[in-house]
N, CA, C and O atoms as a GROMACS GRO file, in nm:
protein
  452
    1UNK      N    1   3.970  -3.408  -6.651
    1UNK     CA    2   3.951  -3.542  -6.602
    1UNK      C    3   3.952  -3.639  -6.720
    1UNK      O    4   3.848  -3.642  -6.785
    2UNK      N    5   4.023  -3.696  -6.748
    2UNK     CA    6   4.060  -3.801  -6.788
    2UNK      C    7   4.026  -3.941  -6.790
    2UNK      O    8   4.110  -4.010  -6.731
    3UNK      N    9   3.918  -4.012  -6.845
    3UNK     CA   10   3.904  -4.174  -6.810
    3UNK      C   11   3.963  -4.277  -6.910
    3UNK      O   12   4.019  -4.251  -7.016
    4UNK      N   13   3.939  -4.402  -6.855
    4UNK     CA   14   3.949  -4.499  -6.999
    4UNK      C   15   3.836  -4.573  -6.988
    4UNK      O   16   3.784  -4.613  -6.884
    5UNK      N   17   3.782  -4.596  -7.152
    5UNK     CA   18   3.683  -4.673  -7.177
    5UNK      C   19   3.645  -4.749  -7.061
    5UNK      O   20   3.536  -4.733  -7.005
    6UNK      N   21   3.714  -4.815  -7.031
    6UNK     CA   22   3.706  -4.946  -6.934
    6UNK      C   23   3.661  -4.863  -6.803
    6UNK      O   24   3.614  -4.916  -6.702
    7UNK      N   25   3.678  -4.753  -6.817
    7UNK     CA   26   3.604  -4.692  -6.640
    7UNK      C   27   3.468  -4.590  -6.658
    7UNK      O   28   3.434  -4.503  -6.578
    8UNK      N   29   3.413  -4.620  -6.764
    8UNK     CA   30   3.324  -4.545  -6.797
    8UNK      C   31   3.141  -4.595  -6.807
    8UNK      O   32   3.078  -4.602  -6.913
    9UNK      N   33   3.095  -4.618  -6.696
    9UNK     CA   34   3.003  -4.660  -6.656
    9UNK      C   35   2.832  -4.655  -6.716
    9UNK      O   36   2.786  -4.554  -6.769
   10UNK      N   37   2.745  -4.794  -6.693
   10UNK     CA   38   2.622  -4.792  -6.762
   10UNK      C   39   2.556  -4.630  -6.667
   10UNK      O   40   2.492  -4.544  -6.728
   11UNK      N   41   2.578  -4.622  -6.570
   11UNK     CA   42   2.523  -4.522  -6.468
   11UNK      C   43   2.527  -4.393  -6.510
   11UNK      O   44   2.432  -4.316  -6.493
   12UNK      N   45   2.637  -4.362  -6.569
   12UNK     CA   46   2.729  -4.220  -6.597
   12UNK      C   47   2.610  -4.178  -6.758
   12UNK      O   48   2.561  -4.072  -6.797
   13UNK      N   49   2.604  -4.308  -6.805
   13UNK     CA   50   2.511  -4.268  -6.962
   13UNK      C   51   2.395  -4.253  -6.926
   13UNK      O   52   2.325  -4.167  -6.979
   14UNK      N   53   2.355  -4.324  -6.842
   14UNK     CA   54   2.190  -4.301  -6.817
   14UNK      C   55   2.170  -4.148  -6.754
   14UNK      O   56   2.071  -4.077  -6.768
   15UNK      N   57   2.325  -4.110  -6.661
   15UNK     CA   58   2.292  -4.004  -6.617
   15UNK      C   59   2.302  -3.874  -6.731
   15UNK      O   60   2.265  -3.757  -6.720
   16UNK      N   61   2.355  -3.932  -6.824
   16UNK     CA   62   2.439  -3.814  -6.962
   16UNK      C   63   2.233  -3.780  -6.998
   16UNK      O   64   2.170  -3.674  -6.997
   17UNK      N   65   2.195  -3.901  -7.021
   17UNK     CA   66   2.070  -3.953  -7.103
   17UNK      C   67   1.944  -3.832  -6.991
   17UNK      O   68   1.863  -3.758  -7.046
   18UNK      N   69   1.952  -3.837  -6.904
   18UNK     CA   70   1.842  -3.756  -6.805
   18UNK      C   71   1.867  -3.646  -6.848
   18UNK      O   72   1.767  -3.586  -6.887
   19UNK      N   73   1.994  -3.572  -6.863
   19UNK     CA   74   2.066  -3.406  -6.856
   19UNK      C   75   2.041  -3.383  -6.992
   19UNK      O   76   1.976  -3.280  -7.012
   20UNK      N   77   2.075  -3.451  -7.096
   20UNK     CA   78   2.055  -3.395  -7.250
   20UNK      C   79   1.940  -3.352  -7.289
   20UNK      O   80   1.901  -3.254  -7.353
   21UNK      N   81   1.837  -3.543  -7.182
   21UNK     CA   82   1.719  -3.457  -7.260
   21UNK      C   83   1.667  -3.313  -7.216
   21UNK      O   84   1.586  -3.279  -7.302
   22UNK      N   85   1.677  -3.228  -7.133
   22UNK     CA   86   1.672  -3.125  -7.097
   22UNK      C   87   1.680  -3.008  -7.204
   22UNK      O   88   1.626  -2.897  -7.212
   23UNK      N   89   1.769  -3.077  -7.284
   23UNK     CA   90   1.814  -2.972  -7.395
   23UNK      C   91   1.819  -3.007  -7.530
   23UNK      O   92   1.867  -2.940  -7.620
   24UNK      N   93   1.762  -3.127  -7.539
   24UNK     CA   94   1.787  -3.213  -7.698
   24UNK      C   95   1.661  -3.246  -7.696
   24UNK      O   96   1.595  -3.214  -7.597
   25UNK      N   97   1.604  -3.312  -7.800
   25UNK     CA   98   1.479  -3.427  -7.824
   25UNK      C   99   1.543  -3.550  -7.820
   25UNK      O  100   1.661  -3.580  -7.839
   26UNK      N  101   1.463  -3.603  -7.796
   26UNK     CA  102   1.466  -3.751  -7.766
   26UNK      C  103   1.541  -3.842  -7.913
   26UNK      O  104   1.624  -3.932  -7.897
   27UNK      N  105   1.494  -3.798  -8.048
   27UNK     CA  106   1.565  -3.792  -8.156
   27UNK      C  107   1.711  -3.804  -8.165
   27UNK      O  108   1.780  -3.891  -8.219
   28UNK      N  109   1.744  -3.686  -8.094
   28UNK     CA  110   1.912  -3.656  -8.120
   28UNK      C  111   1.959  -3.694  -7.970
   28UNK      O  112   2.079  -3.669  -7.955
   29UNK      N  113   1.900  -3.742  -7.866
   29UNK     CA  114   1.980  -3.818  -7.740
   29UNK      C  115   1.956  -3.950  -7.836
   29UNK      O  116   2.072  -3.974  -7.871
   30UNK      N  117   1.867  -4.057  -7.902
   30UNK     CA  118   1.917  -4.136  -7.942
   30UNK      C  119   1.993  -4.183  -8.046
   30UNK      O  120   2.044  -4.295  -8.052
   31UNK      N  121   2.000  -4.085  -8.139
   31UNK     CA  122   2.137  -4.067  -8.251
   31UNK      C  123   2.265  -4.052  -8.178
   31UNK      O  124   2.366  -4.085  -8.239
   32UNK      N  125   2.280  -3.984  -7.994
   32UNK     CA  126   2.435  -3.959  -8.003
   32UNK      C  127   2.431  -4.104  -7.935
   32UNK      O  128   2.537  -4.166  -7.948
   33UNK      N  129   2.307  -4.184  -7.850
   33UNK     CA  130   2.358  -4.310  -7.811
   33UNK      C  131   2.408  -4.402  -7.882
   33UNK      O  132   2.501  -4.478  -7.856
   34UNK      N  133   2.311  -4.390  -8.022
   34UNK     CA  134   2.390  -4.527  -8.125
   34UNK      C  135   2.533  -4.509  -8.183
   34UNK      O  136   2.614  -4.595  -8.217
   35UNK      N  137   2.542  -4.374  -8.186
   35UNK     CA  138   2.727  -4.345  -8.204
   35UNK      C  139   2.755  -4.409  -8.141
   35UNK      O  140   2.803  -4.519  -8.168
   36UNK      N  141   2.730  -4.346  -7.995
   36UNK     CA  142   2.819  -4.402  -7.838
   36UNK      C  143   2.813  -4.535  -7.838
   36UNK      O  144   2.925  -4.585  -7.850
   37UNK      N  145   2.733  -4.606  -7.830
   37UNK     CA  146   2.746  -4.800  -7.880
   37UNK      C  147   2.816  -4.811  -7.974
   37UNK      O  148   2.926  -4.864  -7.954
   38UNK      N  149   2.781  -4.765  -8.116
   38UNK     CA  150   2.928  -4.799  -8.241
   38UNK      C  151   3.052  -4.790  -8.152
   38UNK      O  152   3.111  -4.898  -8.152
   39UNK      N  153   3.113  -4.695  -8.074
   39UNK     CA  154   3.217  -4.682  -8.041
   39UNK      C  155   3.257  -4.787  -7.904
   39UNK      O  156   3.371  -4.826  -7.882
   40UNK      N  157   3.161  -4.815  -7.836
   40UNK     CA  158   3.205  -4.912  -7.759
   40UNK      C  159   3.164  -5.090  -7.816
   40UNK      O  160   3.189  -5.190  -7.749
   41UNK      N  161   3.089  -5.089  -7.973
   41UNK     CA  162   3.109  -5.175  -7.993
   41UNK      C  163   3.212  -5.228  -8.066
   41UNK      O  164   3.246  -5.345  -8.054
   42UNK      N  165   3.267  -5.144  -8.147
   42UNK     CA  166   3.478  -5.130  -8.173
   42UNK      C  167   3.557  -5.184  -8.057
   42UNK      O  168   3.615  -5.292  -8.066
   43UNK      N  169   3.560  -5.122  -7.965
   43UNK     CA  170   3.601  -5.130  -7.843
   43UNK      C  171   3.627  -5.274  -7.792
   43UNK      O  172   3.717  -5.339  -7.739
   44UNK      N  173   3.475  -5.294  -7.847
   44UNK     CA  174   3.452  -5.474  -7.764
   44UNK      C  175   3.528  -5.511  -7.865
   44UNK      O  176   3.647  -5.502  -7.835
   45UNK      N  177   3.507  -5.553  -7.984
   45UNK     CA  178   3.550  -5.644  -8.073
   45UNK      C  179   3.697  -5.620  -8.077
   45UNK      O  180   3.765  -5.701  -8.140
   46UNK      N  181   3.771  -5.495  -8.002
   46UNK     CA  182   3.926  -5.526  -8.019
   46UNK      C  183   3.961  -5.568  -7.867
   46UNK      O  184   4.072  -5.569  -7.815
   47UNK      N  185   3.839  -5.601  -7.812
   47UNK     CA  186   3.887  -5.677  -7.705
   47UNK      C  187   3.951  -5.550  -7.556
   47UNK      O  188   4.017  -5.578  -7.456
   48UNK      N  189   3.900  -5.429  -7.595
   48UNK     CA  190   3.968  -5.330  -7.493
   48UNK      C  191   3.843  -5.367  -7.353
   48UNK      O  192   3.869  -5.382  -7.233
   49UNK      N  193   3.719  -5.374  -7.416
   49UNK     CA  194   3.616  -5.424  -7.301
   49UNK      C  195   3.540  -5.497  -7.312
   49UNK      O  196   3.536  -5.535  -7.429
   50UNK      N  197   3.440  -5.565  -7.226
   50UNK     CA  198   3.388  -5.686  -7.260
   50UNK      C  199   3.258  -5.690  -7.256
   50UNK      O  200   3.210  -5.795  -7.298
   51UNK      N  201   3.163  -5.588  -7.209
   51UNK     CA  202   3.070  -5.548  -7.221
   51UNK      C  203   3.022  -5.388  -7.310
   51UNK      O  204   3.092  -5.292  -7.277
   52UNK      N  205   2.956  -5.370  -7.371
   52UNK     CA  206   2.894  -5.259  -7.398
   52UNK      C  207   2.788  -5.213  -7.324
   52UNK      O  208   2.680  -5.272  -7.314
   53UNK      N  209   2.829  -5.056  -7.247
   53UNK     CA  210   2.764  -5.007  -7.111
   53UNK      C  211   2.624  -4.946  -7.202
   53UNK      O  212   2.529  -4.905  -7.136
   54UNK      N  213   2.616  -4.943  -7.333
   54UNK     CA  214   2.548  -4.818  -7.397
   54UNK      C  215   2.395  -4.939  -7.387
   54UNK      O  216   2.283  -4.909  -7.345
   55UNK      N  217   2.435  -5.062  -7.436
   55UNK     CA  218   2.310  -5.163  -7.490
   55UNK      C  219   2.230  -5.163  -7.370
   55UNK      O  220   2.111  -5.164  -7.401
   56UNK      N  221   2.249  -5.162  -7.225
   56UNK     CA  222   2.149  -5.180  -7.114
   56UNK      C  223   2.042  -5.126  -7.112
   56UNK      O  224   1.931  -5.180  -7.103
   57UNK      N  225   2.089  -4.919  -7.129
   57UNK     CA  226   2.085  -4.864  -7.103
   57UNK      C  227   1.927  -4.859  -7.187
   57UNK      O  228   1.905  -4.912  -7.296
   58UNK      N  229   1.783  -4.745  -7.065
   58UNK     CA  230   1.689  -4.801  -7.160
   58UNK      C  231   1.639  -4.648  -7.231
   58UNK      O  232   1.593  -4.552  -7.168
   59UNK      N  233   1.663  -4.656  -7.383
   59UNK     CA  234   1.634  -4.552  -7.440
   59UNK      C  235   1.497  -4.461  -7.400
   59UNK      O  236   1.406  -4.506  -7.331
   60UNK      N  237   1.501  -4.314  -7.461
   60UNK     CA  238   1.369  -4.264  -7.436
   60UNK      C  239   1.301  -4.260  -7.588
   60UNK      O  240   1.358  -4.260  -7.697
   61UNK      N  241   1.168  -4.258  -7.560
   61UNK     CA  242   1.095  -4.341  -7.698
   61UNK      C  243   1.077  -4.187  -7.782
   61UNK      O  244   1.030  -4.083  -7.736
   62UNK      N  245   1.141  -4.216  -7.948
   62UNK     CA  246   1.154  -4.136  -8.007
   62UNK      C  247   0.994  -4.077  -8.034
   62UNK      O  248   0.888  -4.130  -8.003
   63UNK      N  249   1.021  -3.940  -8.106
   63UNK     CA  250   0.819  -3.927  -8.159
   63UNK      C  251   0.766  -3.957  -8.282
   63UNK      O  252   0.807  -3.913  -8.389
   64UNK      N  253   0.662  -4.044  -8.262
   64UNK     CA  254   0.620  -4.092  -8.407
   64UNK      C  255   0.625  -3.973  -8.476
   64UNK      O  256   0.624  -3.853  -8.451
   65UNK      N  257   0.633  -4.062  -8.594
   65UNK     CA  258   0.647  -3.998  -8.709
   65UNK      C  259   0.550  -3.914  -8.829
   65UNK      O  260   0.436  -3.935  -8.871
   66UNK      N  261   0.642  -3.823  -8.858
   66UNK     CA  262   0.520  -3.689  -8.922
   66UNK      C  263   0.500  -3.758  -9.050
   66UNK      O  264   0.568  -3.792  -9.147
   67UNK      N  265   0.325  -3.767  -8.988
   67UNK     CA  266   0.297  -3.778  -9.123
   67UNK      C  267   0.146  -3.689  -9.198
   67UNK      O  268   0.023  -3.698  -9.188
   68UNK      N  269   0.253  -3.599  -9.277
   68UNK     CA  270   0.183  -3.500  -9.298
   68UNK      C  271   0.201  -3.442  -9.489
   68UNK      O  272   0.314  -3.436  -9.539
   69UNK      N  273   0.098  -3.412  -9.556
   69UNK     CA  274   0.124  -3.366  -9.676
   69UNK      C  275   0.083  -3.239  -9.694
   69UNK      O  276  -0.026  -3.195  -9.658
   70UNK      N  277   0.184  -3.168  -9.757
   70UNK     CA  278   0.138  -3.021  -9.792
   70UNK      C  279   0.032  -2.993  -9.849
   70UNK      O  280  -0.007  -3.066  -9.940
   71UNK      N  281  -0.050  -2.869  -9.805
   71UNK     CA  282  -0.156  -2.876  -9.854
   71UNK      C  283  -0.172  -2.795 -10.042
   71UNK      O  284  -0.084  -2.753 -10.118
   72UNK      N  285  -0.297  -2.802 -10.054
   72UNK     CA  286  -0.269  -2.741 -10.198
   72UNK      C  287  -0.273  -2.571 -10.193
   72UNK      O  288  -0.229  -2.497 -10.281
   73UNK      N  289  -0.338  -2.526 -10.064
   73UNK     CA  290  -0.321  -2.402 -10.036
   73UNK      C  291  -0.190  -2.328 -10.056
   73UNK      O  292  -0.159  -2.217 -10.097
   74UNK      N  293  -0.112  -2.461  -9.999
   74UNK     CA  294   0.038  -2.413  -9.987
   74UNK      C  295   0.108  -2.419 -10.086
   74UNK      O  296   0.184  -2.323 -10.092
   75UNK      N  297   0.118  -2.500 -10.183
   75UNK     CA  298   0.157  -2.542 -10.257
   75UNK      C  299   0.151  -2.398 -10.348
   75UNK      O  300   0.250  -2.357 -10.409
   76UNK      N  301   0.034  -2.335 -10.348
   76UNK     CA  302  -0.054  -2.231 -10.418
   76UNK      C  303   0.074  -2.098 -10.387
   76UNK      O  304   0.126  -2.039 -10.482
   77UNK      N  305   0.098  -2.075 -10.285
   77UNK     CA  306   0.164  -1.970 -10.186
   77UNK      C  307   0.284  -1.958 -10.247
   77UNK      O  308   0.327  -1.851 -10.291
   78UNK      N  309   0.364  -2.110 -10.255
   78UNK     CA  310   0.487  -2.098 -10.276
   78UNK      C  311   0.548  -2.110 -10.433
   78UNK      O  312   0.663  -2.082 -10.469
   79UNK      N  313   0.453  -2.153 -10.505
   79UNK     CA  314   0.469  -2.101 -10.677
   79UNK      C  315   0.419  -1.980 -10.679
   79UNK      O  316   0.478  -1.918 -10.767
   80UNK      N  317   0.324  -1.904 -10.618
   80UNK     CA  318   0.296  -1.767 -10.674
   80UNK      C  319   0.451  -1.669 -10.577
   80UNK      O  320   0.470  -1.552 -10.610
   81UNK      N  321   0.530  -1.723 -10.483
   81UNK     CA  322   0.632  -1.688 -10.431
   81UNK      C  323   0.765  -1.638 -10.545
   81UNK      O  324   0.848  -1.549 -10.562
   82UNK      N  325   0.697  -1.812 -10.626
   82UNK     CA  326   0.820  -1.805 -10.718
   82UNK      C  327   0.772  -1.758 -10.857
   82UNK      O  328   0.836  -1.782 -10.959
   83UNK      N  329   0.662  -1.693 -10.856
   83UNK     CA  330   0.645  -1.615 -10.959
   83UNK      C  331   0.612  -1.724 -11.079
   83UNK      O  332   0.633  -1.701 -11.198
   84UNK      N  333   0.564  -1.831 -11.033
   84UNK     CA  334   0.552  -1.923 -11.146
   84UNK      C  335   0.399  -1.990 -11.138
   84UNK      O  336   0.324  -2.043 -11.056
   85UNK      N  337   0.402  -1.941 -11.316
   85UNK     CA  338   0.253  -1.982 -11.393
   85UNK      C  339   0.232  -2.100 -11.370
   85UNK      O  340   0.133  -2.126 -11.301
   86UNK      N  341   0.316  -2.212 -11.419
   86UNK     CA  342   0.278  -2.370 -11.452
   86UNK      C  343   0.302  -2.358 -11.615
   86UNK      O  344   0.298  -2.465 -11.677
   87UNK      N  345   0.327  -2.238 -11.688
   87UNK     CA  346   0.397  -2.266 -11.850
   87UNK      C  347   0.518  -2.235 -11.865
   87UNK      O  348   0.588  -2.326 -11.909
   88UNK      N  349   0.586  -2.099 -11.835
   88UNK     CA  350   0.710  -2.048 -11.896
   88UNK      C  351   0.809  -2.082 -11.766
   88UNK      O  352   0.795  -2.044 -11.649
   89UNK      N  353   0.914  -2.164 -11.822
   89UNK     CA  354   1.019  -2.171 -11.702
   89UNK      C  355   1.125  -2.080 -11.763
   89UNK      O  356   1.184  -2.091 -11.870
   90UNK      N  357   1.134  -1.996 -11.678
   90UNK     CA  358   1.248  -1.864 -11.794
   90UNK      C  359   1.358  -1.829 -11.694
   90UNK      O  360   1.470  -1.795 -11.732
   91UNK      N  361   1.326  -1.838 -11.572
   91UNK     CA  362   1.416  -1.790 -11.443
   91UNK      C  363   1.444  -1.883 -11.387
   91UNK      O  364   1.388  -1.990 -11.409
   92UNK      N  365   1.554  -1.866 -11.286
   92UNK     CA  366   1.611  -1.947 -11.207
   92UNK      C  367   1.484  -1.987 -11.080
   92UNK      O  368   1.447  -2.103 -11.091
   93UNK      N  369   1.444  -1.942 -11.013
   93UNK     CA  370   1.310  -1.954 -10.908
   93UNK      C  371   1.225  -2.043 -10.975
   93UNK      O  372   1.155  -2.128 -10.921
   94UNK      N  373   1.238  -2.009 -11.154
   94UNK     CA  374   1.117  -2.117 -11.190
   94UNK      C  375   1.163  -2.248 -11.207
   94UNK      O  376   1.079  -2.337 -11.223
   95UNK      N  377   1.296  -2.280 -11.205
   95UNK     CA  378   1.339  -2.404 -11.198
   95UNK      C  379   1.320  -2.479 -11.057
   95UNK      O  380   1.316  -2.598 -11.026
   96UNK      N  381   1.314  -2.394 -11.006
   96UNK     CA  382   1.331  -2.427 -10.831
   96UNK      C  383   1.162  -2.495 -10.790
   96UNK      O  384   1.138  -2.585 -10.709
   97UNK      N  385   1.050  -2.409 -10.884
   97UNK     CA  386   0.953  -2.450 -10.846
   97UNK      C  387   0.920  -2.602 -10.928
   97UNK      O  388   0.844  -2.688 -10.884
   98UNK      N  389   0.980  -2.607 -11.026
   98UNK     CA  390   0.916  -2.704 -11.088
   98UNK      C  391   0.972  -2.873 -11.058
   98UNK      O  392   0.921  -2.985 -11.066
   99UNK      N  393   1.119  -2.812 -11.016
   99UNK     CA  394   1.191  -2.940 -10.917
   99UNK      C  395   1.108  -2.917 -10.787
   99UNK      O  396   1.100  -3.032 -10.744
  100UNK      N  397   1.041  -2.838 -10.699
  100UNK     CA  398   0.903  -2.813 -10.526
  100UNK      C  399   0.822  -2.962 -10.634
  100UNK      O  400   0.823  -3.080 -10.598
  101UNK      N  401   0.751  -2.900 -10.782
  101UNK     CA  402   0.649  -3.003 -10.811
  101UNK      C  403   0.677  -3.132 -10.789
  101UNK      O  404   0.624  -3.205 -10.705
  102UNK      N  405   0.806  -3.172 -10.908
  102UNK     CA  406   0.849  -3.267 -10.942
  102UNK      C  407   0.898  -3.368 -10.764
  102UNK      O  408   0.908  -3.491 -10.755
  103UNK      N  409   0.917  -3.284 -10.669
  103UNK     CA  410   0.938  -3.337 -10.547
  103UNK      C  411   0.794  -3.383 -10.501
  103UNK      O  412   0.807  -3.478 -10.424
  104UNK      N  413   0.663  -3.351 -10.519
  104UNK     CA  414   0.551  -3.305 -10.439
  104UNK      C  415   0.510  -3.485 -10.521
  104UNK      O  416   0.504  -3.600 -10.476
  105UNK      N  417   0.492  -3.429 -10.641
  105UNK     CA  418   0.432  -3.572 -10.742
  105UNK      C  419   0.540  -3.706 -10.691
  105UNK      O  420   0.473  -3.798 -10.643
  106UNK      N  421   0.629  -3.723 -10.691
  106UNK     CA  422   0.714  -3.858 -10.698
  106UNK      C  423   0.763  -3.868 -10.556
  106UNK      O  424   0.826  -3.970 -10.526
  107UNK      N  425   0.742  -3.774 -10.463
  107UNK     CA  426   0.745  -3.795 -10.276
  107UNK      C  427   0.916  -3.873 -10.287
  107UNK      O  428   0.958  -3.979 -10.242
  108UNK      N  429   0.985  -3.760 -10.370
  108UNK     CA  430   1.177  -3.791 -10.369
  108UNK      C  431   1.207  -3.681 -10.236
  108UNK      O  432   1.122  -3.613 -10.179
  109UNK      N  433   1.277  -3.684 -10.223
  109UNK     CA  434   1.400  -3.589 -10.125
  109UNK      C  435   1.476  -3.538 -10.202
  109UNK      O  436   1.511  -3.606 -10.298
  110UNK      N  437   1.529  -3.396 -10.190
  110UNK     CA  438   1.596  -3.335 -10.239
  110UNK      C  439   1.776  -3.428 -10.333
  110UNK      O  440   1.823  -3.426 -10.447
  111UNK      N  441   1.813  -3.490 -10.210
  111UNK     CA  442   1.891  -3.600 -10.220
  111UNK      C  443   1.888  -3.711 -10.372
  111UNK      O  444   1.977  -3.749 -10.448
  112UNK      N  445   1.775  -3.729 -10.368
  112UNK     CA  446   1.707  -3.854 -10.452
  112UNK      C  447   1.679  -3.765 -10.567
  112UNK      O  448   1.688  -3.830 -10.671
  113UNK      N  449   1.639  -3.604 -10.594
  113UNK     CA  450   1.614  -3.560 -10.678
  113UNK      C  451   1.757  -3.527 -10.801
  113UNK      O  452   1.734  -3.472 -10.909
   0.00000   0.00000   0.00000
């Protein structure tokens, strides 16, 4: 089945939006909606349609956010994992732990590190 943009209804998303969440979090049904708007807001601006069906449509409310810090127990667990004192970095694992620290102290992302 085959449609075009232009026949693809606010109804049809809300109904996509009931069925996913079934099987997604609420998280990732509203990450594929803001795609789905990017793409029908292209759409609009080349003039193929004149409304965007995605903007009506009323999201489900994502879950606040974790906010949580590792404890020092843990912290404890996963250097004695990596076999590391806090003096000799001699192995590869001990590099790994001391970039875990260097993440723990300056609250970077792996990304940012």
């Amino acid at each position: 089945m085959h449609s075009l943009v232009t026949d693809v209804k606010q109804d049809y998303f809300e109904s996509w939006v009931t069925q996913a969440l079934i099987r997604l979090k609420t998280s990732s049904v509203n990450r594929n909606l803001d795609l789905l708007s990017s793409v029908y807001e292209a759409a609009k601006r080349w003039r193929w349609i004149k409304d965007n069906p995605i903007r009506a449509i009323k999201r489900p409310q994502n879950p606040p956010p974790r906010d949580r810090r590792i404890s020092d127990k843990e912290i404890k667990h996963i250097l004695k994992a990596l076999f590391f004192d806090g003096h000799i970095v001699s192995e590869s694992w001990h590099q790994v732990a001391v970039g875990f620290l260097f993440a723990i102290e300056t609250a970077m992302r792996q990304g940012e590190i």
